[in-house]
C-alpha positions in Angstrom: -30.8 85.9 -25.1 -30.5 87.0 -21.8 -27.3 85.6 -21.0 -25.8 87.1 -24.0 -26.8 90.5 -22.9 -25.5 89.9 -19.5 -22.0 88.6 -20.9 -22.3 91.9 -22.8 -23.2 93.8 -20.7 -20.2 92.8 -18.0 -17.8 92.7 -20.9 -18.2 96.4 -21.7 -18.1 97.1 -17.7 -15.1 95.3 -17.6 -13.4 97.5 -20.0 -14.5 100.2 -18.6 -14.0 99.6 -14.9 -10.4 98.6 -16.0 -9.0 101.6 -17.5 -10.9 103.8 -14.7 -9.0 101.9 -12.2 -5.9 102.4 -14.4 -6.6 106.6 -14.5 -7.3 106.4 -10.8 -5.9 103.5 -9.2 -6.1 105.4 -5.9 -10.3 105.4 -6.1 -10.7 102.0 -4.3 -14.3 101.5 -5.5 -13.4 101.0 -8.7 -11.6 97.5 -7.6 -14.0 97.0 -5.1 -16.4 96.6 -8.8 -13.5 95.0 -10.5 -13.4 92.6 -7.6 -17.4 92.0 -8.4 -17.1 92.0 -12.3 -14.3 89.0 -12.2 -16.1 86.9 -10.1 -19.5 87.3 -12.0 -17.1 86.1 -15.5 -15.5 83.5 -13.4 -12.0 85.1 -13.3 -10.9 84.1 -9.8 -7.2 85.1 -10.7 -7.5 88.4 -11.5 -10.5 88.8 -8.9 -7.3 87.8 -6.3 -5.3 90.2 -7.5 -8.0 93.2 -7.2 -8.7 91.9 -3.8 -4.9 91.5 -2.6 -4.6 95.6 -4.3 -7.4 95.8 -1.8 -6.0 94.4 1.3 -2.6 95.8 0.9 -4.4 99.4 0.4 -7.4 98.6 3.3 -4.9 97.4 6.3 -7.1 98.2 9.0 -10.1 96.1 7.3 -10.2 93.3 8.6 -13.4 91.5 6.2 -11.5 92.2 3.5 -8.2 90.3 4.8 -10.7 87.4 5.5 -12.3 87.7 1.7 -9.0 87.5 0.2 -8.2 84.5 2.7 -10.8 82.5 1.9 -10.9 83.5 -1.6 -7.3 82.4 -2.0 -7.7 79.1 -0.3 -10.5 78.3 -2.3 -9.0 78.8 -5.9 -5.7 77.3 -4.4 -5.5 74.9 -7.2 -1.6 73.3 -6.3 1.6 74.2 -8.1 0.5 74.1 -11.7 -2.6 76.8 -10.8 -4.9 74.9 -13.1 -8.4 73.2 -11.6 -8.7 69.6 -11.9 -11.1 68.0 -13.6 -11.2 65.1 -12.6 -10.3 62.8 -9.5 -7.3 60.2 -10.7 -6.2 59.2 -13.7 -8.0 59.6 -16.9 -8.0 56.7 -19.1 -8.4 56.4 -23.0 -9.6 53.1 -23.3 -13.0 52.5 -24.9 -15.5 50.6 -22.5 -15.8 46.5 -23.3 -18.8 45.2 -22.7 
């Protein structure tokens, strides 16, 4: 129950936090929350592009030139953008025994 009232929760948040930073896209903290809402419903893309906004708009900050950095490299997934699953090769063929 309580993760379905978290999910909930940020789901409405999300909503919200969205079209405020649509109305005012100049009021940076609400994609400073949009950056915190997207990682907490494990969307890393559009978490990148609230955090890019953020570093293009915050020049002088340095932290968040690192965040978006390391945030980048880490969901760097190759050319197709899609996380692997598994290492090699998956095969179909039943198991013999």
């Amino acid at each position: 129950r309580f993760y379905l009232f978290e999910m909930n929760w940020l789901t409405r948040a999300l909503d919200l936090y969205e079209k405020a930073a649509t109305l005012a896209p100049e009021e940076l903290a609400y994609r400073w929350r949009l950056v915190d809402l997207y990682l907490n419903t494990s969307r890393a893309d559009k978490m990148l592009v609230e955090l890019k906004y953020l570093t293009l708009h915050l020049r002088r900050d340095q932290q968040t030139k690192d965040w978006y950095r390391a945030y980048a490299k880490a969901y760097d997934f190759g050319p197709q953008q899609t996380m692997p699953i598994a290492a090699g090769p998956i095969e179909s063929k039943p198991a013999t025994e």
